[in-house]
N, CA, C and O atoms as a GROMACS GRO file, in nm:
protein
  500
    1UNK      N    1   0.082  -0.120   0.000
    1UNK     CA    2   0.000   0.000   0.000
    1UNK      C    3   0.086   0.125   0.000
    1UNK      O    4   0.052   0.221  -0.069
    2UNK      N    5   0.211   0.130   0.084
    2UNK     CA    6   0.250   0.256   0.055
    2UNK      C    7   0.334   0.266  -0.053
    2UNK      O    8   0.366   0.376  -0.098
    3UNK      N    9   0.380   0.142  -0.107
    3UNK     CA   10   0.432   0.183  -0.212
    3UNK      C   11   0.324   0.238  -0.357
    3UNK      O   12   0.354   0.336  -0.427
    4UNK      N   13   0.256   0.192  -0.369
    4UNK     CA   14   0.123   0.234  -0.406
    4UNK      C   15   0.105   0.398  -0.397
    4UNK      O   16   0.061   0.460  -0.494
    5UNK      N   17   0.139   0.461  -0.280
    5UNK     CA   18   0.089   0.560  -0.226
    5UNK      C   19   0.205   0.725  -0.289
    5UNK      O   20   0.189   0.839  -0.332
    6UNK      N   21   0.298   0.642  -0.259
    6UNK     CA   22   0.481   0.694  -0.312
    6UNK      C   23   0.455   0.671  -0.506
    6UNK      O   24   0.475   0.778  -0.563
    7UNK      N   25   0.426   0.582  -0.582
    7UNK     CA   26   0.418   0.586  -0.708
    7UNK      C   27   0.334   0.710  -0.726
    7UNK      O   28   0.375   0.809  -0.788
    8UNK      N   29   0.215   0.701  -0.669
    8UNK     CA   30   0.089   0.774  -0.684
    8UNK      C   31   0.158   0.916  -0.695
    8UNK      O   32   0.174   0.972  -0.803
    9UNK      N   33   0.197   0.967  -0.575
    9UNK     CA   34   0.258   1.111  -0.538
    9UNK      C   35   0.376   1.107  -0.648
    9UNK      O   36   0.363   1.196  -0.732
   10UNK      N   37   0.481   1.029  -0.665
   10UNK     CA   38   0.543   1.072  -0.759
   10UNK      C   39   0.532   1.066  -0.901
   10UNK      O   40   0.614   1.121  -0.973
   11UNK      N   41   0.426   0.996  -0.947
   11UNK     CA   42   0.399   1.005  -1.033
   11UNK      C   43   0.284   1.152  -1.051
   11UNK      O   44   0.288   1.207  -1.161
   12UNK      N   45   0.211   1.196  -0.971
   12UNK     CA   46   0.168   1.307  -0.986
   12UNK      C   47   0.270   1.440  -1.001
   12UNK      O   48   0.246   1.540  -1.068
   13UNK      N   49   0.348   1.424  -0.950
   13UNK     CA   50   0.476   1.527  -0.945
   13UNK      C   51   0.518   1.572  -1.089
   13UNK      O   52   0.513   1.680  -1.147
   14UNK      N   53   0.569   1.420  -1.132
   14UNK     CA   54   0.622   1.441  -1.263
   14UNK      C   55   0.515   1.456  -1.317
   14UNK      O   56   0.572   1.543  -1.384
   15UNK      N   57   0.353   1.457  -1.378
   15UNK     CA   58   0.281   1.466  -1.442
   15UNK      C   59   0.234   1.615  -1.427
   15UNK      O   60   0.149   1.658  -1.505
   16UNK      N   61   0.300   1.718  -1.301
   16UNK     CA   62   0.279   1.853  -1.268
   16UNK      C   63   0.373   1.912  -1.369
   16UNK      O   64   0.310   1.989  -1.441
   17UNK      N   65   0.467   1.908  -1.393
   17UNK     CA   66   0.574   1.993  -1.458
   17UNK      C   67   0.567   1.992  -1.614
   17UNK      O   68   0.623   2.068  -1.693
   18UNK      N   69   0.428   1.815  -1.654
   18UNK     CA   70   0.434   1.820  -1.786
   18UNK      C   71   0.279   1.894  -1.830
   18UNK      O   72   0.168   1.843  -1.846
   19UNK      N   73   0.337   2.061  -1.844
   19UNK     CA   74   0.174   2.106  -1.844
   19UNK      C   75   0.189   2.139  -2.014
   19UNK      O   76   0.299   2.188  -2.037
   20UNK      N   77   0.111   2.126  -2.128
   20UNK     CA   78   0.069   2.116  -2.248
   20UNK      C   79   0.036   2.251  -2.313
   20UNK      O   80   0.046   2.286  -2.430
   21UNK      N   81  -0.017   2.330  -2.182
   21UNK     CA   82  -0.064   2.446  -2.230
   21UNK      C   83   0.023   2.568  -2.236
   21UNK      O   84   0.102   2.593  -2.145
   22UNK      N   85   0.007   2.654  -2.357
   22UNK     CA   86   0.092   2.727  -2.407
   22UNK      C   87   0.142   2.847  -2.282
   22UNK      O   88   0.059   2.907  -2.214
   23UNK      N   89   0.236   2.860  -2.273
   23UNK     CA   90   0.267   2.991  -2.169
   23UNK      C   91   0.261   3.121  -2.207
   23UNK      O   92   0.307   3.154  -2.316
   24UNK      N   93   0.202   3.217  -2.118
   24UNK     CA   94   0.221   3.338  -2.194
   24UNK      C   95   0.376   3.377  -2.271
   24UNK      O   96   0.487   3.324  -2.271
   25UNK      N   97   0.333   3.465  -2.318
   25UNK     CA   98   0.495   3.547  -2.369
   25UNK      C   99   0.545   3.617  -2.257
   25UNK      O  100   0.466   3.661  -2.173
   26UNK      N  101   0.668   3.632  -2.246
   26UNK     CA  102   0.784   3.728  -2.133
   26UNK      C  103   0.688   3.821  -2.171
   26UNK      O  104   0.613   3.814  -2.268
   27UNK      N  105   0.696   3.938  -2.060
   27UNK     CA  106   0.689   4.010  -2.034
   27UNK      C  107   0.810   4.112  -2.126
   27UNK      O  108   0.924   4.066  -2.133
   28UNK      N  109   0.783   4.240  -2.191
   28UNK     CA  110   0.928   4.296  -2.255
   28UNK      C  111   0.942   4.427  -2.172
   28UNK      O  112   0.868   4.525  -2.179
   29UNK      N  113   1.046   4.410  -2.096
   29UNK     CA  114   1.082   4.490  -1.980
   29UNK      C  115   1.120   4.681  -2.113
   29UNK      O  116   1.190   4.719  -2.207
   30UNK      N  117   1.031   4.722  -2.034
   30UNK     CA  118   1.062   4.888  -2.087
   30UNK      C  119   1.109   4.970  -1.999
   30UNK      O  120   1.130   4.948  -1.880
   31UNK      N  121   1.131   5.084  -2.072
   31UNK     CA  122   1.151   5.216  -2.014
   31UNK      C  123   0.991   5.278  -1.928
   31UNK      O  124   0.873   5.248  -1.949
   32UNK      N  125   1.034   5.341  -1.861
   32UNK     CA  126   0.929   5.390  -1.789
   32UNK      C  127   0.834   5.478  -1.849
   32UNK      O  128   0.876   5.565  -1.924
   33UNK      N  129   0.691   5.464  -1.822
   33UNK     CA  130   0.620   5.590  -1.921
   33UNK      C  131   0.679   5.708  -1.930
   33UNK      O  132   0.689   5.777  -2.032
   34UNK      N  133   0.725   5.737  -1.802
   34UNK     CA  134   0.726   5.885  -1.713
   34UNK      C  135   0.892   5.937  -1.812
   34UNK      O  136   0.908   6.047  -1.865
   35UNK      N  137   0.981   5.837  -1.814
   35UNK     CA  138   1.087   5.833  -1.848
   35UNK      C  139   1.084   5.903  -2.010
   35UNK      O  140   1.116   6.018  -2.041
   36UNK      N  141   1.041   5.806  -2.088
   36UNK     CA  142   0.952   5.822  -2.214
   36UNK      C  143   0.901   5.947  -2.243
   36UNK      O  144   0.929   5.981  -2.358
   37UNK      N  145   0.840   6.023  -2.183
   37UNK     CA  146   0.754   6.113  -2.214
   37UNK      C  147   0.857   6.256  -2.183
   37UNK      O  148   0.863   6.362  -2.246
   38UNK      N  149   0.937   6.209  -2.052
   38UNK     CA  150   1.058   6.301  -2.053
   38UNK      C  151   1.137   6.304  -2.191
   38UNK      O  152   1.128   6.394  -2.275
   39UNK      N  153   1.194   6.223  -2.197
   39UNK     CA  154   1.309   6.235  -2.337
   39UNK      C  155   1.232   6.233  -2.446
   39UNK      O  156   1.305   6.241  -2.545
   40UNK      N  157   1.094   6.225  -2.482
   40UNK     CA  158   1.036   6.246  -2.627
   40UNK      C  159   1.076   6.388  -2.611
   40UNK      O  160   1.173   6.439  -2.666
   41UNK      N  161   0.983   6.452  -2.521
   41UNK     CA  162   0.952   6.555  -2.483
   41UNK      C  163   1.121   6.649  -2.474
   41UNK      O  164   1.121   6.765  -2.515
   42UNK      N  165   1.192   6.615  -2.444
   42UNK     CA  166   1.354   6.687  -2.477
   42UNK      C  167   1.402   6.684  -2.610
   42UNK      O  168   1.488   6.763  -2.651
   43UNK      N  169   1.337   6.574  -2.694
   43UNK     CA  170   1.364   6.521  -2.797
   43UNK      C  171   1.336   6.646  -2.904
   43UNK      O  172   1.429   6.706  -2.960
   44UNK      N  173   1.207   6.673  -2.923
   44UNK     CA  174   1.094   6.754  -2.978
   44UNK      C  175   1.173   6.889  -2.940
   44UNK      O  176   1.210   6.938  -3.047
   45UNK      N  177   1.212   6.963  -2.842
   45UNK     CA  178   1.223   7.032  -2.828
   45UNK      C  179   1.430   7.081  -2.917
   45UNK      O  180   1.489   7.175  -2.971
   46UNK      N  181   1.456   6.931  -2.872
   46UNK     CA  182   1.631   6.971  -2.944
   46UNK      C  183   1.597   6.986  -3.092
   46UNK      O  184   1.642   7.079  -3.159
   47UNK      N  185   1.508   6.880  -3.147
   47UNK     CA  186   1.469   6.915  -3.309
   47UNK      C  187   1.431   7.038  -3.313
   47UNK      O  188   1.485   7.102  -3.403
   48UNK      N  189   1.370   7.086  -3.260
   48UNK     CA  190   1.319   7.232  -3.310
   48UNK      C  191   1.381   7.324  -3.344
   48UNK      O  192   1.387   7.391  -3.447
   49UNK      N  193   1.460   7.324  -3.194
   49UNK     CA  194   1.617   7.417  -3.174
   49UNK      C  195   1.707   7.390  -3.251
   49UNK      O  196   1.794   7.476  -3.235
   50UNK      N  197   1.745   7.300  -3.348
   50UNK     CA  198   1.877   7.268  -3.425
   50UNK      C  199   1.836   7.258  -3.588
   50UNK      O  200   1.915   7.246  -3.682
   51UNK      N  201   1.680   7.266  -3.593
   51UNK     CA  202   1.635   7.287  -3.747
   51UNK      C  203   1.714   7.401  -3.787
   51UNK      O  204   1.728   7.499  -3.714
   52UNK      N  205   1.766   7.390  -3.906
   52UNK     CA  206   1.734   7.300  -4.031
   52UNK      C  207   1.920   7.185  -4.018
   52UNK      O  208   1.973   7.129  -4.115
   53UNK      N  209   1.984   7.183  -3.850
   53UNK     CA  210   2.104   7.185  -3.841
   53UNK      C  211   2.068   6.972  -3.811
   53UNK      O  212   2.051   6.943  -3.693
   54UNK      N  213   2.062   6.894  -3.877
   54UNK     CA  214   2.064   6.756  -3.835
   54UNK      C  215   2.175   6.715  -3.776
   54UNK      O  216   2.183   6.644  -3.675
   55UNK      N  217   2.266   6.765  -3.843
   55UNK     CA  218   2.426   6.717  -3.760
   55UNK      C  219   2.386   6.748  -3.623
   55UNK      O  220   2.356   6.663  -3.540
   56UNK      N  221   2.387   6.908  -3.598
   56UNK     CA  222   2.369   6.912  -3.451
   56UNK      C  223   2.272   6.842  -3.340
   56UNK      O  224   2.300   6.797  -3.229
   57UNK      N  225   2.129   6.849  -3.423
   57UNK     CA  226   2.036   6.756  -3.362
   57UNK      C  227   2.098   6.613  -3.316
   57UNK      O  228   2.082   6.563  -3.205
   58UNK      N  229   2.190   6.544  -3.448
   58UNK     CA  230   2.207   6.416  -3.364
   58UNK      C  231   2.340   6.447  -3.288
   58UNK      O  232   2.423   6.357  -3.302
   59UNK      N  233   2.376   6.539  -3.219
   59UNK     CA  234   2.485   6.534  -3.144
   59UNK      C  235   2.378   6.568  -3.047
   59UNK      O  236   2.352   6.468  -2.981
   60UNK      N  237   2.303   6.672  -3.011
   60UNK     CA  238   2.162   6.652  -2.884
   60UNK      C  239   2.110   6.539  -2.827
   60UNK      O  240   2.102   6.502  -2.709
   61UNK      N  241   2.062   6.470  -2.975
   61UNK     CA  242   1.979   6.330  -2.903
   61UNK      C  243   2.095   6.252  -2.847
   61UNK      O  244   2.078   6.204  -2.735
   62UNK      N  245   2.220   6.230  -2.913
   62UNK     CA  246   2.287   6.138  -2.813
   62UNK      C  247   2.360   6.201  -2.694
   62UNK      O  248   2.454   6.134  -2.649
   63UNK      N  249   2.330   6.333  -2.628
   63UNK     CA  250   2.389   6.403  -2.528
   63UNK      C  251   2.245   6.348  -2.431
   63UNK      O  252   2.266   6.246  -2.365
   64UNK      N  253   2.149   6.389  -2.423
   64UNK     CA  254   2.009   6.386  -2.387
   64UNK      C  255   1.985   6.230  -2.402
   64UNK      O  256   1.915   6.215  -2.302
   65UNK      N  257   1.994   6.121  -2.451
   65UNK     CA  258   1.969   5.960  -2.420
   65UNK      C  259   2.113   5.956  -2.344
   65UNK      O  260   2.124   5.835  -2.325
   66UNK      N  261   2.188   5.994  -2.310
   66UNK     CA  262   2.345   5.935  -2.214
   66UNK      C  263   2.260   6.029  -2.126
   66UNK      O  264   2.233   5.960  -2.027
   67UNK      N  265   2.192   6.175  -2.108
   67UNK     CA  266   2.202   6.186  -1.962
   67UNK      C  267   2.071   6.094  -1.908
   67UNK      O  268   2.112   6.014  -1.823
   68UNK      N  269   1.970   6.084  -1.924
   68UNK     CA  270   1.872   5.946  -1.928
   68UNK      C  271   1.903   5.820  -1.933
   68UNK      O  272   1.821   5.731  -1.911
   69UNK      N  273   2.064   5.795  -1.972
   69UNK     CA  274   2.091   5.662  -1.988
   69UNK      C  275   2.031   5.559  -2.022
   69UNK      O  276   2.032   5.446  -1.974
   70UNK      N  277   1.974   5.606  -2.113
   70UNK     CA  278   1.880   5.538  -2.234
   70UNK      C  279   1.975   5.516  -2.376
   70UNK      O  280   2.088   5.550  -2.411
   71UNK      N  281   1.826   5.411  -2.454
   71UNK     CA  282   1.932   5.418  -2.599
   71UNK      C  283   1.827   5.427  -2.711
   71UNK      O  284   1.708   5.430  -2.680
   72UNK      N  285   1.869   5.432  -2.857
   72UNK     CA  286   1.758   5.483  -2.922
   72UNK      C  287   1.639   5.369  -2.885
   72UNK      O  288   1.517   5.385  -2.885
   73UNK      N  289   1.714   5.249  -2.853
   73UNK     CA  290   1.643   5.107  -2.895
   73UNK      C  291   1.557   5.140  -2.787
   73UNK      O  292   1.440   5.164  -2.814
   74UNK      N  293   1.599   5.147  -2.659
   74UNK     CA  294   1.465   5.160  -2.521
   74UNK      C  295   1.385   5.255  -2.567
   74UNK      O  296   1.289   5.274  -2.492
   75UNK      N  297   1.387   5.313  -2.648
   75UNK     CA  298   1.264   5.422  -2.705
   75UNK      C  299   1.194   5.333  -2.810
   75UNK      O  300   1.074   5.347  -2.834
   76UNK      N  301   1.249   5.268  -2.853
   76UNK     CA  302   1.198   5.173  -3.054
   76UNK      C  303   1.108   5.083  -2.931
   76UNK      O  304   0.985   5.082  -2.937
   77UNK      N  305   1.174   5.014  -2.832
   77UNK     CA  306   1.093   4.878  -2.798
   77UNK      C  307   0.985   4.945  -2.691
   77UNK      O  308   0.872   4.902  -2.671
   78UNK      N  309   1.054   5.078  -2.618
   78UNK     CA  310   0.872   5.093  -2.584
   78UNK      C  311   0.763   5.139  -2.647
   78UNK      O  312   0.653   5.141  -2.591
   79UNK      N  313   0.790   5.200  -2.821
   79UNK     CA  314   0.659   5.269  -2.887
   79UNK      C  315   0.617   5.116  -2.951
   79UNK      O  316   0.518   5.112  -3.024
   80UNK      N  317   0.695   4.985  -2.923
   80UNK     CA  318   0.688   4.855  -3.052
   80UNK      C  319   0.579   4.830  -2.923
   80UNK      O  320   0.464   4.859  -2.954
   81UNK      N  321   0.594   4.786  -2.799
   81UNK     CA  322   0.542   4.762  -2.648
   81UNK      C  323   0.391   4.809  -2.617
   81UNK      O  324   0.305   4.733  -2.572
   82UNK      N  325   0.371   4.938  -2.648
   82UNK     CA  326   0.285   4.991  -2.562
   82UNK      C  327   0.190   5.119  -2.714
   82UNK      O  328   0.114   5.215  -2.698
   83UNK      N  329   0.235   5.066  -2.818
   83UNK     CA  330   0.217   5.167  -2.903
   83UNK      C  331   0.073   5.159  -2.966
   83UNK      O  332  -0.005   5.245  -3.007
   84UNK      N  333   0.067   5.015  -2.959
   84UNK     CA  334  -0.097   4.968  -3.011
   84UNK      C  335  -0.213   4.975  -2.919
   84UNK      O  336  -0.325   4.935  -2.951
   85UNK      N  337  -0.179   5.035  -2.782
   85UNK     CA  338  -0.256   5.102  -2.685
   85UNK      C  339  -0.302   5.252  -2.700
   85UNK      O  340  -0.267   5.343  -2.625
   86UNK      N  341  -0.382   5.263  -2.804
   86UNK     CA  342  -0.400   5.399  -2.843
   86UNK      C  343  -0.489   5.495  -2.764
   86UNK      O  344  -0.516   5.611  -2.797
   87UNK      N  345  -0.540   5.416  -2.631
   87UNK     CA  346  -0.566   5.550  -2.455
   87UNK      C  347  -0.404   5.582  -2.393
   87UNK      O  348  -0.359   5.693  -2.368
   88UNK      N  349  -0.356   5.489  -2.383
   88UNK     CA  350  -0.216   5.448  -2.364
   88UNK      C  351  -0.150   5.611  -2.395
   88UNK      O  352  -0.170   5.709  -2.324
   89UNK      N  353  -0.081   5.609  -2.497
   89UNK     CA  354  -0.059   5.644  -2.606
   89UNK      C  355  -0.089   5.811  -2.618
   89UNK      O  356  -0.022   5.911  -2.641
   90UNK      N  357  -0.247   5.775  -2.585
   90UNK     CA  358  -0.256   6.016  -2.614
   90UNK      C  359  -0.269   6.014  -2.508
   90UNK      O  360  -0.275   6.136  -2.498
   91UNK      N  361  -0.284   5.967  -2.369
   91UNK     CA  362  -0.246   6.009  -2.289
   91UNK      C  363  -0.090   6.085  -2.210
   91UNK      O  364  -0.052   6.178  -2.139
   92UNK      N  365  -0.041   5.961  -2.286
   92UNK     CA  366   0.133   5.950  -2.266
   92UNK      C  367   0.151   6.070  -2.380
   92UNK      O  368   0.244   6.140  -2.342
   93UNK      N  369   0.098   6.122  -2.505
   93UNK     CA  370   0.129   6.172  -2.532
   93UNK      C  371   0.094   6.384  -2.529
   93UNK      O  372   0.141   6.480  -2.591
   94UNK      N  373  -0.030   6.362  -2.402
   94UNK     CA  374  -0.005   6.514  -2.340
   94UNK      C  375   0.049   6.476  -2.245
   94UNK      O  376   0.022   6.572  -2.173
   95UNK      N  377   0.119   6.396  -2.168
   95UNK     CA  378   0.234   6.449  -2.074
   95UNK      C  379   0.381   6.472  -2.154
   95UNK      O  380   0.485   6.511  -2.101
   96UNK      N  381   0.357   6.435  -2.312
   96UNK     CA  382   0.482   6.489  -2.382
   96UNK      C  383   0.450   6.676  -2.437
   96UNK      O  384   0.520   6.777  -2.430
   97UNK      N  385   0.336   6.653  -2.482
   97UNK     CA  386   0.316   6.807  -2.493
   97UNK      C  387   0.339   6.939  -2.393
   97UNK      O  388   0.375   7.056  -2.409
   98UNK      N  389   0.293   6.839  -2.258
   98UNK     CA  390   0.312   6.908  -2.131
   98UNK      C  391   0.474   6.958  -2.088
   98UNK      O  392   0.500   7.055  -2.017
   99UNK      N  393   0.586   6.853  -2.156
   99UNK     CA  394   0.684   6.875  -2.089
   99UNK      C  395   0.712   6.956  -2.173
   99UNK      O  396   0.750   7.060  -2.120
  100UNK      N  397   0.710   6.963  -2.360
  100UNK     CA  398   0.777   7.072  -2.470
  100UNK      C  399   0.723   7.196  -2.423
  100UNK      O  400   0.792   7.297  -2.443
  101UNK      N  401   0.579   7.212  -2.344
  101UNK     CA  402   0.529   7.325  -2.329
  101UNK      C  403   0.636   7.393  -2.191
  101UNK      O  404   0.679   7.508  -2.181
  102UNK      N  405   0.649   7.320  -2.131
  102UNK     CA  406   0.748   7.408  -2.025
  102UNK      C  407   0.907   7.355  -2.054
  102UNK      O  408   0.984   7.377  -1.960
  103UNK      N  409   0.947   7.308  -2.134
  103UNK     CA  410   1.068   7.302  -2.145
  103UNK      C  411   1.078   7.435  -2.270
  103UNK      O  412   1.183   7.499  -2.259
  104UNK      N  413   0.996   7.477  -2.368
  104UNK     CA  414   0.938   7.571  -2.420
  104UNK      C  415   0.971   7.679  -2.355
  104UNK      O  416   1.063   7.741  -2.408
  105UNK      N  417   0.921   7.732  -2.238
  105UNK     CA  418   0.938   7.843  -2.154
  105UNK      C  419   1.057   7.883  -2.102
  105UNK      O  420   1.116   7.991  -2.113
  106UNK      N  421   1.091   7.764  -2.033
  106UNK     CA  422   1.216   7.793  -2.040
  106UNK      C  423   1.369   7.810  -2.121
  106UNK      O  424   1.459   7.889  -2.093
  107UNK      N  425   1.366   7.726  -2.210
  107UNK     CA  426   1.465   7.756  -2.333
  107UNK      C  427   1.363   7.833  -2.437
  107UNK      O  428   1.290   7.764  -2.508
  108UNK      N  429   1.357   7.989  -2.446
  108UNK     CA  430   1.298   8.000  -2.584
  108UNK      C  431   1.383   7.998  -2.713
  108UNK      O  432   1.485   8.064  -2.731
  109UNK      N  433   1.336   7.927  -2.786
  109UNK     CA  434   1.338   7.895  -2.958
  109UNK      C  435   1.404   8.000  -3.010
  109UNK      O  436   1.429   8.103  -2.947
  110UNK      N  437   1.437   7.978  -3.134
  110UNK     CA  438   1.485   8.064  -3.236
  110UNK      C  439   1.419   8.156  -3.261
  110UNK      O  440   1.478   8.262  -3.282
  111UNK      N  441   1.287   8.152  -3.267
  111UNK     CA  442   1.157   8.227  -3.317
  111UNK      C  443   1.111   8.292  -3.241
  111UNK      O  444   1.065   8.228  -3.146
  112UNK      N  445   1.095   8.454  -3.232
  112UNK     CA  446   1.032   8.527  -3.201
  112UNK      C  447   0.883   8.588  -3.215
  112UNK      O  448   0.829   8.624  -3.320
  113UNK      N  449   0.822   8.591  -3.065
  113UNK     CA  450   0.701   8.569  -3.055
  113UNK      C  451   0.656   8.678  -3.150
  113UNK      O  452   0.737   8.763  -3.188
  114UNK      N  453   0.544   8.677  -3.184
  114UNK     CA  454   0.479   8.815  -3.279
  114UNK      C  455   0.493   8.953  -3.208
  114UNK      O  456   0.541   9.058  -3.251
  115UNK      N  457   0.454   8.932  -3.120
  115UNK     CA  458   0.454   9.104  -3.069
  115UNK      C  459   0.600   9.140  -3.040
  115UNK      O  460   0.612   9.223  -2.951
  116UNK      N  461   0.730   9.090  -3.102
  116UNK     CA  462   0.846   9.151  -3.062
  116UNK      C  463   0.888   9.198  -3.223
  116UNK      O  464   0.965   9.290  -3.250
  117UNK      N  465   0.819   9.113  -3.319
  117UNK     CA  466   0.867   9.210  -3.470
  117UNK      C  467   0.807   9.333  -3.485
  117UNK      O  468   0.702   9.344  -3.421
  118UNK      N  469   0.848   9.450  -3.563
  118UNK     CA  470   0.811   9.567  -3.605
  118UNK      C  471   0.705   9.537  -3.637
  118UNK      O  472   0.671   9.429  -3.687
  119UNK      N  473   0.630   9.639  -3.610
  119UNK     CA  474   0.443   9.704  -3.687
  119UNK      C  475   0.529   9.749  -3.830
  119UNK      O  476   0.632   9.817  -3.834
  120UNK      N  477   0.472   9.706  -3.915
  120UNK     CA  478   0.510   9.783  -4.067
  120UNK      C  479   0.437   9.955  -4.070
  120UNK      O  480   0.360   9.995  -3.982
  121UNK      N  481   0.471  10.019  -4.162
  121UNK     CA  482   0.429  10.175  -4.166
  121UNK      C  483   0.283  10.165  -4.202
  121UNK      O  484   0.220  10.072  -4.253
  122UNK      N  485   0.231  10.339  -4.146
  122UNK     CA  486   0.057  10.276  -4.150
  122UNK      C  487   0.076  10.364  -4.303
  122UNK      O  488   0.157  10.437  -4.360
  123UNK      N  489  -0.071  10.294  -4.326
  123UNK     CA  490  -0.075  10.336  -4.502
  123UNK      C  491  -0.137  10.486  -4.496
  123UNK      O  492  -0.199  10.549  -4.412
  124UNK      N  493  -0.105  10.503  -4.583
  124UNK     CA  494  -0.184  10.669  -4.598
  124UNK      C  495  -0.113  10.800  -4.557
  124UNK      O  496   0.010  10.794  -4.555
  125UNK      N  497  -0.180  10.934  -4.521
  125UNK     CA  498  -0.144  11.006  -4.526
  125UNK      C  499  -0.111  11.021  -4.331
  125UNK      O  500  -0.054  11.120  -4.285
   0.00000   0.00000   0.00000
């Protein structure tokens, strides 16, 4: 009987580990939203500042992913990750608007706001 009892249990054991059914997929470890939305958001703002200059732009983006210590790829695999979540997504993407808007303020642009160019001459007499 107890040997009976010992087959039983070990044979249930080994029949635990042989499970048939498919496993999920890994998990694909990302960058943080918050992270993400920072460096788009620095991103957007160095393009702006270095138009029509690309050389310089890509000397920005790789100054700005080393201080984030990020790489282009942790940016590629979290829009590949989280990109077909389209609440996801415009959400994540006004906290990117949010950051160009005050990273905006504080570095201003090349471009000068309207009310700092000349009024042209008035017509007439």
């Amino acid at each position: 009987m107890s040997r009976c009892l010992i087959l039983v249990v070990l044979l249930s054991a080994s029949l635990m580990g042989c499970d048939d059914r498919p496993k999920p997929p890994a998990a694909t470890t990302t960058i943080s939203p918050q992270t993400f939305a920072q460096v788009f958001g620095e991103l957007v703002v160095a393009r702006v500042a270095t138009l029509p200059d690309t050389a310089a732009y890509r000397l920005r983006r790789r100054a700005i992913l080393a201080d984030f210590e990020i790489s282009a790829d942790d940016l590629e695999r979290f829009a590949s990750t989280h990109g077909s979540d389209a609440d996801f997504m415009a959400e994540l993407y006004r906290q990117v608007r949010a950051r160009v808007d005050s990273l905006s303020a504080i570095r201003p642009g090349p471009v000068q706001p309207a009310t700092q160019f000349p009024r042209p001459p008035p017509n007439g007499p």
